[in-house]
Steps between C-alpha positions, in 0.01 A plus 500: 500500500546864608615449814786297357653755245745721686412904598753708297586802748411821323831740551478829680432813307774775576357783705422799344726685784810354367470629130453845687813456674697387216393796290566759767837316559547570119418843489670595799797356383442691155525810648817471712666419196378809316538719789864380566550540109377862432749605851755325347786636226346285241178712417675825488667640218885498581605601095412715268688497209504757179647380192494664099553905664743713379407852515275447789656452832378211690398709834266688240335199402481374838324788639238510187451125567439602864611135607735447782661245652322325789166541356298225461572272179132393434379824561686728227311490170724439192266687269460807748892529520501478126299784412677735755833440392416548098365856622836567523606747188813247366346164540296367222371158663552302762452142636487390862536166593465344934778216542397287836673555722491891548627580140378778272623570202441855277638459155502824290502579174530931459430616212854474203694830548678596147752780611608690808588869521622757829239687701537870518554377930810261304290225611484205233153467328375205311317563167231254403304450133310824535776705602369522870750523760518299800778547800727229516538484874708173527843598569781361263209364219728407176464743219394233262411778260558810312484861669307751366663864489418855362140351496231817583261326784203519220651438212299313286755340310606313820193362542498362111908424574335269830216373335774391173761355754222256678339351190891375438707233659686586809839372341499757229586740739735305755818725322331837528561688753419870408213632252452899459320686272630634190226635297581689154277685259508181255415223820322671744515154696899470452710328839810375571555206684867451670584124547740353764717390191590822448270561183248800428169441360337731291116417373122593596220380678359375197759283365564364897308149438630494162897608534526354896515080372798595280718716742663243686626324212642790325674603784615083527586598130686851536730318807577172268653736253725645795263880484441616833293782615382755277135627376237255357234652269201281450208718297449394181827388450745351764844603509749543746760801538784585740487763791496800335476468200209661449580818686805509296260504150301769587872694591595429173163631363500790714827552381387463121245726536693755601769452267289533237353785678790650456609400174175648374552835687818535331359410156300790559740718561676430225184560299446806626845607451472390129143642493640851630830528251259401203286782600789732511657369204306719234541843680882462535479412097335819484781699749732350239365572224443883643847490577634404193301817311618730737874402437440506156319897524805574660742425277293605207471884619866577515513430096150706450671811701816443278286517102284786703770704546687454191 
């Protein structure tokens, strides 16, 4: 019965020396590709790109990021790059992103600048929410806000005029152009704004967030009713006046004053003149009344001589 059923051939088992070969095939293989890859263009940076700087040139932030084209792409650490380029003074945070192949990309965000103002070099200076000023070293940057003049460098109503200006929207001020100091003994805090419509502003620090929201329409108001230029008062009343006018009041007053200055100097001349014949008056009664007796002495001795002598 045995011999009779048919021997099933066991198969070969594969050699042990062939799974070697395979895997060193594999691996050999492997590392020509990588080899050929990391000589190759494609694992080298060949961009870097900045994006979000303004005041910050872009060769500043490419030497603090200390990245270069060429260098290797897996090699350059996002997060190192990251926190050497928001050592820079300007730049409040900052992302960095790897794009395959050979793309880096910095995106900046500096910190919001509320005004500029001129150097004592005549070199344009950015002014940020604390008053601190940072060189603006990118040539022909948009002045996208007011300028700052007759400022002291530590004044420390700049710093609360900075500090008011950032805590407010940016579109508030996109028709200033000029703010000064004006301080008086009544607002210590007193400016004056000049817009590019031709308008001056007159109010404080301390009304700022409160009087800011409502210039733009009552200057939108002033120009519907055909009134161009002139002086706009907003303390605790708003009001608007033309050039001059002002200056021409406190003529008139000056011009009262001394009027009446004069008026009153006369007055008391006349007074005195009044005061001095009154005070004459009853001695030159007196004179007359001496006068009189004489005259009448005199004409009564003739007669006595006459009787006498009779």
């Amino acid at each position: 019965m045995e011999d009779r059923l048919p021997v099933i051939k066991k198969p070969n088992p594969k050699s042990r020396s062939s799974k070697k070969l395979l895997l060193f095939l594999f691996i050999f293989f492997i590392t020509l590709l990588l080899i050929l890859f990391f000589q190759s263009s494609l694992s080298k940076i060949t961009e870097i790109e900045i994006q979000g700087q303004e005041l910050v040139s872009k060769e500043e932030i490419a030497q603090a990021a200390a990245v270069k084209a060429g260098d290797h792409f897996f090699s350059v650490s996002s997060s190192k790059v990251e926190t050497q380029v928001k050592a820079l003074k300007m730049v409040e945070s900052v992302e960095v992103s790897k794009k395959f192949p050979g793309r880096l990309i910095i995106q900046v965000h500096e910190y919001p600048k509320v005004a500029y103002q001129v150097g004592e070099n005549g070199q344009i200076e950015a002014l940020l929410a604390d008053a601190s000023v940072v060189p603006v070293t990118v040539q022909g940057v948009a002045l996208d806000k007011p300028i700052l003049t007759g400022w002291s460098k530590d004044d420390p109503l700049k710093v609360k005029l900075c500090l008011a200006m950032s805590k407010l929207p940016a579109s508030y001020f996109s028709d200033v152009s000029e703010i000064k100091p004006s301080p008086t003994d009544s607002y210590p805090d007193k400016i004056k704004i000049y817009t590019r419509s031709q308008y001056e502003v007159q109010m404080t620090i301390g009304y700022l967030p409160e009087k800011m929201k409502y210039l733009d329409s009552y200057i939108a108001s002033l120009q519907s009713s055909k009134i161009s230029g002139g002086v706009i008062t907003m303390l605790e009343a708003d009001y608007h006046s033309p050039f001059g006018k002002d200056s021409d009041k406190t003529n008139a007053k000056d011009t009262k004053d001394s009027a009446d200055g004069k008026e009153s100097k006369d007055n008391k001349e006349s007074k005195d003149s009044k005061d001095t014949k009154d005070a004459k008056t009853p001695a030159s009664k007196e004179t007359e009344k001496h006068d009189a007796a004489s005259s009448l002495a005199d004409e009564t001795k003739p007669e006595s001589q006459e009787t006498a002598r009779n």
